[in-house]
C-alpha positions in Angstrom: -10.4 -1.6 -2.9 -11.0 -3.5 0.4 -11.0 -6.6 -1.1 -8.1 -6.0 -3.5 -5.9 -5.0 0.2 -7.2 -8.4 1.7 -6.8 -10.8 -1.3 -4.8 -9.9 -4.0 -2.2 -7.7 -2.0 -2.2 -8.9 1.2 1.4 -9.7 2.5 3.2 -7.5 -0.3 4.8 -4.3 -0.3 3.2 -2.0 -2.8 2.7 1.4 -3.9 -0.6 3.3 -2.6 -1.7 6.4 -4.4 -4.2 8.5 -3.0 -6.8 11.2 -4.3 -4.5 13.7 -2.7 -1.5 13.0 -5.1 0.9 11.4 -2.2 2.4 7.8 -2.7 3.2 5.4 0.2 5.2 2.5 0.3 4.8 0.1 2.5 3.3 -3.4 3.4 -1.0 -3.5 4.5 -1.0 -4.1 8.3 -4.5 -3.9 9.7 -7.4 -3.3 7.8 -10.4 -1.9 10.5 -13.4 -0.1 9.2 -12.7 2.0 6.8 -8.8 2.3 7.6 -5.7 1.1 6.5 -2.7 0.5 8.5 0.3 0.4 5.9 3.7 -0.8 7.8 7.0 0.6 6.6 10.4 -1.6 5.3 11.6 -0.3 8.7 9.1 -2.0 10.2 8.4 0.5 12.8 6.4 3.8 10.7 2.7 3.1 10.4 0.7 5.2 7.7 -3.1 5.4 7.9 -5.5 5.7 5.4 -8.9 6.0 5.0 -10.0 3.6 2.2 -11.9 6.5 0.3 -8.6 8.1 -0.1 -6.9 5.4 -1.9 -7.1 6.0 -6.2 -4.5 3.1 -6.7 -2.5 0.2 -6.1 0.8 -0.9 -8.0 3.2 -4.0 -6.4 6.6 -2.7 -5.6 8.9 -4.0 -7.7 12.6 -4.5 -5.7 14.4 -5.9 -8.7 15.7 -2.9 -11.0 14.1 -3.2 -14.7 17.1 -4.4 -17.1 17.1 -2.0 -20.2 19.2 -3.3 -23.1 
């Protein structure tokens, strides 16, 4: 999971699930240990996580699907 944070989705906003059933949003910050820092849009709320904690990633998507 640690290396998927630092490679693939460092620098995006994405969806975190965790083993507890709760979904963040936000961007990685600082990855230390065994923690997380996830930064808000706001830019100002910080989540942490412990890396055992997280069951998932999924990219955030901005751009509304188009359904025809």
């Amino acid at each position: 999971m640690r290396e998927l944070l630092e490679t693939r989705y460092a620098g995006r906003r994405l969806y975190v699930f965790t083993t507890m059933g709760r979904v963040h949003v936000g961007q990685v910050g600082e990855i230390l240990d065994d923690v997380v820092e996830l930064v808000s849009a706001d830019g100002t709320t910080r989540v942490h996580l412990n890396l055992s904690d997280i069951s998932g990633l999924r990219l955030h998507d901005d751009e509304p699907a188009v359904v025809e």
